[in-house]
VOGULO-313840 format. One record per residue: residue in three letters; x, y, z of N, C-alpha, C in turn. Coordinates in steps of 0.1 Angstrom, whole numbers, padded with zeros to 4 digits, always signed. Each point is the difference from the previous one (the first is absolute). Layout:
N
ALAXYZXYZXYZ ...
This chain:
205
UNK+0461-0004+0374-0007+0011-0005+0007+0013+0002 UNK-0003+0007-0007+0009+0019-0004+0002+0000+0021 UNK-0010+0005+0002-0005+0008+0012+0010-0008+0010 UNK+0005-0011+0000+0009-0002+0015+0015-0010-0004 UNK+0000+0008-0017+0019+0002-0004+0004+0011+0003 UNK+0016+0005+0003+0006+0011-0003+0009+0008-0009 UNK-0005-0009-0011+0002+0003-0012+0000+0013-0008 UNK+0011+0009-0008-0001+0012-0005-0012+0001-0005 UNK-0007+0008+0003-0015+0004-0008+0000+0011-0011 UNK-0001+0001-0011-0007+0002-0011-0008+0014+0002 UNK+0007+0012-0006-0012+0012+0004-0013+0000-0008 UNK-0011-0009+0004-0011+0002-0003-0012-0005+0011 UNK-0013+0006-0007-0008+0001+0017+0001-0014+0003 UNK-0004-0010-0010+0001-0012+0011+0008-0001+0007 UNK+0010-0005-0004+0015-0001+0009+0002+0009+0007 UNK-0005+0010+0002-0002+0013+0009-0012-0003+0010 UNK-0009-0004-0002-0011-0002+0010+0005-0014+0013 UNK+0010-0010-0012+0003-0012+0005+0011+0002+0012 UNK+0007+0011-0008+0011+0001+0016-0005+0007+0011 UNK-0010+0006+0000-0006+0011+0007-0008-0010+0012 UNK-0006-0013-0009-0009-0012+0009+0012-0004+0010 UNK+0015-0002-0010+0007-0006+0006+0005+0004+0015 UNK+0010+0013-0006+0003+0010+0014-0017-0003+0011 UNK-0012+0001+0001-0008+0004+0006+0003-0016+0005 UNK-0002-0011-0008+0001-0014+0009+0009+0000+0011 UNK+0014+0006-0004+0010+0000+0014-0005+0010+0012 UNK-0006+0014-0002-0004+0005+0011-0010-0004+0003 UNK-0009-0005-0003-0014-0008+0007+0002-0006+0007 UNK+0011-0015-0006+0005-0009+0010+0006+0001+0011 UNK+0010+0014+0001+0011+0007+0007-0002+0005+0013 UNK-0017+0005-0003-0007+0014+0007-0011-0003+0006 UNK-0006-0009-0008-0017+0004-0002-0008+0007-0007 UNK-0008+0001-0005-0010+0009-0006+0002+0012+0003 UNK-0006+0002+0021+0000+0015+0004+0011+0004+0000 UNK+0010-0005+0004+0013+0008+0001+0010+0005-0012 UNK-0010-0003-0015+0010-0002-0013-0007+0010-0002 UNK+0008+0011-0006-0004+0013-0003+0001-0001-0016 UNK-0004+0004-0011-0001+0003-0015+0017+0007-0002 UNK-0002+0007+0010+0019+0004-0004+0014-0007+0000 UNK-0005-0013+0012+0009-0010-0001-0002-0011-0015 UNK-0010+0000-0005+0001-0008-0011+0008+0009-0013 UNK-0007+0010+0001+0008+0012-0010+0017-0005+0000 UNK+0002+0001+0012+0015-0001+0000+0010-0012-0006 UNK-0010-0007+0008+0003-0016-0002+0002-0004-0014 UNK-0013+0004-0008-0005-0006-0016+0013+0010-0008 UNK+0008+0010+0005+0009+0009-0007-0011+0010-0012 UNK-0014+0001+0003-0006+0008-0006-0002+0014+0002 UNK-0011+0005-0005-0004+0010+0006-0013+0001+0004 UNK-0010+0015+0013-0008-0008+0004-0012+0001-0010 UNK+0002+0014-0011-0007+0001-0009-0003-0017-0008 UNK+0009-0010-0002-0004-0007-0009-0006-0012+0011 UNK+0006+0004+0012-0009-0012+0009-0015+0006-0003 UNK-0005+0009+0004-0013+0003+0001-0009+0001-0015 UNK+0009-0003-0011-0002+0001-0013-0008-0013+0002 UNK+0007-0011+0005-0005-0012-0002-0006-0006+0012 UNK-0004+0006+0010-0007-0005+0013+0002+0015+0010 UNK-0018+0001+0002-0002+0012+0004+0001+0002+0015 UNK+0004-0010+0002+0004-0001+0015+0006-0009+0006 UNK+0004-0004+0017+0004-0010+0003-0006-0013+0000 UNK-0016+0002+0002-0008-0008+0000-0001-0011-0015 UNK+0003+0010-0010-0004-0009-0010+0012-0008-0005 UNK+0014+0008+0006+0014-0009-0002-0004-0013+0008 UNK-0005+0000+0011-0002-0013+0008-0007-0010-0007 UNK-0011+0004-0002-0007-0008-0008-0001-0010-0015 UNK+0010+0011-0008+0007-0004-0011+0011-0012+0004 UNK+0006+0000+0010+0011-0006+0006-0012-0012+0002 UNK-0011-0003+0010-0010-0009+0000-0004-0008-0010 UNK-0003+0011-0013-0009-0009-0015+0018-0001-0006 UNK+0010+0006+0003+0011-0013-0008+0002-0015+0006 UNK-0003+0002+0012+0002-0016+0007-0013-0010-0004 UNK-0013+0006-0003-0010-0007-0004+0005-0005-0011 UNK-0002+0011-0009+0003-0008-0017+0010-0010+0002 UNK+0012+0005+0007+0012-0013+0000-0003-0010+0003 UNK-0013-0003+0013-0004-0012+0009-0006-0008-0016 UNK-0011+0009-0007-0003-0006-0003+0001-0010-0010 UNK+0011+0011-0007+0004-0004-0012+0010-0013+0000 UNK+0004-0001+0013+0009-0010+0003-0004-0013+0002 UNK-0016+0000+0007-0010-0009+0003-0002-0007-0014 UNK-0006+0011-0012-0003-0003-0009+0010-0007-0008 UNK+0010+0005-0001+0015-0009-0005+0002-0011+0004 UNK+0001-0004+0013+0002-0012+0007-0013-0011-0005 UNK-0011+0008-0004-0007-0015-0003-0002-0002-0013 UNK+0008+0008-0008-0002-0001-0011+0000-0012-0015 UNK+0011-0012+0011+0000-0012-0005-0005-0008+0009 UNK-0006+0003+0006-0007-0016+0009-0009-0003-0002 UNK-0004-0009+0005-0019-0002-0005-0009+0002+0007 UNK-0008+0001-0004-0016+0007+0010+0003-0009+0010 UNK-0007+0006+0010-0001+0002+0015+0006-0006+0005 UNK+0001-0006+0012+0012+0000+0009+0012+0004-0002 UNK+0010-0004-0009+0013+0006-0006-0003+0014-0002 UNK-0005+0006-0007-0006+0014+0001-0002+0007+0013 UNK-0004-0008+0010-0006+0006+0016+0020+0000+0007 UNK+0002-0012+0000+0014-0001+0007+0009+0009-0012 UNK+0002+0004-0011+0010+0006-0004-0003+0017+0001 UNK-0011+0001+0001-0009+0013+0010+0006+0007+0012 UNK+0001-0010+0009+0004+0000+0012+0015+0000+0003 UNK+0005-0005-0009+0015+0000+0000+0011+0013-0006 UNK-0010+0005-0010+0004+0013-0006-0006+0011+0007 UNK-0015+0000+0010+0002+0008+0005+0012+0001+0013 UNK+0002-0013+0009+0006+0005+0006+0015+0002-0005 UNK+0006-0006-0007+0013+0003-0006-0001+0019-0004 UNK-0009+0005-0006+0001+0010-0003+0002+0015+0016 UNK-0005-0007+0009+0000+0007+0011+0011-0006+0008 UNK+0005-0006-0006+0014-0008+0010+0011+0010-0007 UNK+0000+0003-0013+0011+0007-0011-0001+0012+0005 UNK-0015+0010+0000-0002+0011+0003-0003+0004+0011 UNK+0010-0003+0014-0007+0003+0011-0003+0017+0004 UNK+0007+0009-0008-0005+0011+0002-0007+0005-0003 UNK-0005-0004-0016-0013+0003+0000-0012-0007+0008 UNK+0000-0012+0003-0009-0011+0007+0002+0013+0014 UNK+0008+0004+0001-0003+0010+0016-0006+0010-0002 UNK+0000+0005-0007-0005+0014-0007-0017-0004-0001 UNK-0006-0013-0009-0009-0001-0002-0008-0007+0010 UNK+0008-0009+0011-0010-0009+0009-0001+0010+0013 UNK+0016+0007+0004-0003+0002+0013+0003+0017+0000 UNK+0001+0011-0013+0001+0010+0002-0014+0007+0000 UNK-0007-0005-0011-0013-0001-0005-0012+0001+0009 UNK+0004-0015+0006-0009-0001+0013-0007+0013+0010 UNK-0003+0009+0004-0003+0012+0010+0000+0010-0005 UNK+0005+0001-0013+0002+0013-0006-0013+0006-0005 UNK-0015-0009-0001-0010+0009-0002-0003-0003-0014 UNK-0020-0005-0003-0006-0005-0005+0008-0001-0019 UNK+0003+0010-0003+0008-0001-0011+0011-0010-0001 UNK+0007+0000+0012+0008-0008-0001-0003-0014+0001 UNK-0007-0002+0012-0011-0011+0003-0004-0007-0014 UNK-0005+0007-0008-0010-0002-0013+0015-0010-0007 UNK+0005+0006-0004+0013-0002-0008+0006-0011+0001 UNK+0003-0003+0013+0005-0012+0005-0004-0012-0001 UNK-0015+0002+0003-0009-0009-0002-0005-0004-0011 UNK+0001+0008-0012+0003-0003-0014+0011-0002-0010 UNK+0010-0006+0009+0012-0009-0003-0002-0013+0003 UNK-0009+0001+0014+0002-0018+0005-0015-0004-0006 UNK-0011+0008-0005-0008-0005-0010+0000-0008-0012 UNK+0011+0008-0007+0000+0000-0013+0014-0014+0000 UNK+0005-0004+0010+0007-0010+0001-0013-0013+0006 UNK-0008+0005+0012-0009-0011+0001-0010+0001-0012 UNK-0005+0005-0009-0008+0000-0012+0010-0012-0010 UNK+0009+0001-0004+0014-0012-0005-0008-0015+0009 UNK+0006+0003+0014-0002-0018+0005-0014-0001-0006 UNK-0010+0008+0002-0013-0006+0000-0002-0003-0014 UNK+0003+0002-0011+0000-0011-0008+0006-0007-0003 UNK+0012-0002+0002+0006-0013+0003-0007-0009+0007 UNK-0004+0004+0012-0007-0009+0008-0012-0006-0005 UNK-0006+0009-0008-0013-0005-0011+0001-0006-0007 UNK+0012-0004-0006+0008-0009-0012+0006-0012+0005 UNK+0003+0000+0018+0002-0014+0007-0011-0004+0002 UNK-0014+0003+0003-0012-0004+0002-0006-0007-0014 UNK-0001+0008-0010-0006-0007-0013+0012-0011-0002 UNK+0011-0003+0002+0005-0007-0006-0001-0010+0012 UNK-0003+0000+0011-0006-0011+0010+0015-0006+0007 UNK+0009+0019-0003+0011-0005+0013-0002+0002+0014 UNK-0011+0007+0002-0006+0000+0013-0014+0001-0001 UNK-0001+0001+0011-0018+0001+0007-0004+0011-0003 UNK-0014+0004-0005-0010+0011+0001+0007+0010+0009 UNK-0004+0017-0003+0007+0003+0010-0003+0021+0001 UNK+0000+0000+0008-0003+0016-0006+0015+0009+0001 UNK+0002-0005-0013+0015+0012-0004+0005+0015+0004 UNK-0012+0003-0001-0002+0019+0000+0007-0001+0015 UNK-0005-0007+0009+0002+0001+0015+0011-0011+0003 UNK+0004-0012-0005+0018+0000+0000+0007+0005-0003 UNK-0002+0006-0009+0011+0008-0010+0003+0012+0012 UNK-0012+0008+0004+0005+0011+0012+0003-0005+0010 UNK-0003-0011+0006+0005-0012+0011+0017+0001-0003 UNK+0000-0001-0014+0016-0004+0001+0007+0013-0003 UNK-0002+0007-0005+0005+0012+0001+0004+0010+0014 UNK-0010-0004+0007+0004+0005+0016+0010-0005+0006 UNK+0002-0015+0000+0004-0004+0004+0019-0001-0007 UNK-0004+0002-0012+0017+0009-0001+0003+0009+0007 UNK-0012+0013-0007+0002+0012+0009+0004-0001+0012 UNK-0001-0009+0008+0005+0001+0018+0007-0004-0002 UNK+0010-0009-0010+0011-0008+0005+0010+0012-0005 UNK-0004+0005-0013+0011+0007-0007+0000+0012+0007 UNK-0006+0006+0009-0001+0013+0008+0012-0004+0011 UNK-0002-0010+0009+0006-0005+0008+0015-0006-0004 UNK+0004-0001-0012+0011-0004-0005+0008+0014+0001 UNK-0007+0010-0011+0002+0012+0000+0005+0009+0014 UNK-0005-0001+0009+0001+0003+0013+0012-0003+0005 UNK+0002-0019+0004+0014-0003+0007+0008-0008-0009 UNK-0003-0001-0012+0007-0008-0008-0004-0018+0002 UNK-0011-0003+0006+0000-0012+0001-0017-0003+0003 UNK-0006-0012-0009+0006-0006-0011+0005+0004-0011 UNK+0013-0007-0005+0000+0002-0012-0009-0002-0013 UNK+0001+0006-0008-0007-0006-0017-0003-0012+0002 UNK+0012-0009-0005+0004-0013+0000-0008-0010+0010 UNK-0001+0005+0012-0006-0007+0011-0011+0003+0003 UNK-0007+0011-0004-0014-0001-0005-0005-0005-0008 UNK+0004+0002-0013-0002-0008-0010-0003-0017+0001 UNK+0012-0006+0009-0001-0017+0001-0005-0005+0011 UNK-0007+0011+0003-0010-0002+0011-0015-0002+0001 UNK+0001+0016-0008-0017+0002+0000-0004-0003-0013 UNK+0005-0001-0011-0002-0007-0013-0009-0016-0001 UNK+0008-0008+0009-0009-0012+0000-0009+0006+0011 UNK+0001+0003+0009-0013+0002+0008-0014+0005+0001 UNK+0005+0011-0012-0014+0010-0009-0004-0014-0012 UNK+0009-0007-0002-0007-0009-0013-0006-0010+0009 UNK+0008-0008+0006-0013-0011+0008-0014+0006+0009 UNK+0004+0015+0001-0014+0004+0009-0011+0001-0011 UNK+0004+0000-0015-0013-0003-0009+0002-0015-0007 UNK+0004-0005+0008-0003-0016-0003+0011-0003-0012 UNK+0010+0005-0001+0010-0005-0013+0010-0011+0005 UNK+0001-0015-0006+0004-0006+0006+0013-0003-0011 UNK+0011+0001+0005+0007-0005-0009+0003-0015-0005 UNK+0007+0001-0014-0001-0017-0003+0013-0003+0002 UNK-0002-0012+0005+0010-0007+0004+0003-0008-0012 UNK+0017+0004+0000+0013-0006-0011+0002-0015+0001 
């Protein structure tokens, strides 16, 4: 996606708003929130600050925009990945796999959104928490589409689905932190683990 090439950009506002996300992604990651000042992005993006504030009225709302690009991407990638499988289960595991691949790819944003986010205060709070929704809203129907189709047991989705979502959240926070687990070894870990905790048994070849 635009926002994390470094590719010649195009004088117009998108491609002007996209480098501006961009530069701001490296000092977030770099700095932190508090310690990234609106003038280091200025510098960074090669803009000016008039057109930073043209398109985001403050620091707060650059962070945030940096937040809802990693959503749409989670999501969009969730929704891609299941796009040829079949209802439910296949749908639930290729869910799970594209989320975490997508936070294995993007670990700067994944830091920005799991562990920058975190203490910065109910706005932020709100936000974050409506990334790992709108990704556990995805499993839970899937999971409602392994149920009717009697690949598992009855089951209340709403509350696996955020069961399993947390339960990334801590692993991928903690990845993020010391580098370990990896993606990969989350993935071939807790993937069968979250499926046989709702009763999905695989068939034997």
């Amino acid at each position: 996606m635009p926002i994390l090439s470094r590719k010649s950009v195009p004088k117009d506002p998108d491609a002007t708003k996209e480098r501006i996300l961009d530069a701001a992604l490296d000092v977030f990651s770099a700095k932190g929130y508090h310690d990234t000042r609106v003038d280091e992005i200025v510098e960074k993006s090669s803009t000016s600050k008039g057109s930073v504030y043209f398109h985001f009225p403050s620091k707060q709302s650059i962070f945030l925009a940096l937040v809802d690009h990693f959503a749409d991407m989670l999501e969009g990638r969730v929704i891609e990945a299941i796009e040829h499988q079949n209802a439910g289960i296949d749908r639930v595991r290729a869910a799970l796999t594209a989320c975490l691949d997508t936070f294995g790819r993007y670990r700067r944003l994944a830091k920005i959104l799991l562990v920058q986010a975190a203490g910065l205060g109910a706005i932020f709070e709100e936000k974050r928490q409506e990334v790992l929704n709108r990704f556990s809203a995805l499993v839970q129907i899937y999971l409602q589409e392994a149920v009717a189709l009697g690949e598992i047991p009855p089951l209340d989705a709403e509350v696996v689905s955020q069961a399993w979502a947390g339960a990334i959240n801590n692993l991928v926070i903690r990845w993020v932190y010391t580098g370990s687990p990896e993606p990969d070894r989350i993935l071939s870990t807790l993937l069968p683990l979250l499926l046989r905790g709702v009763g999905f048994e695989e068939k034997q070849s």
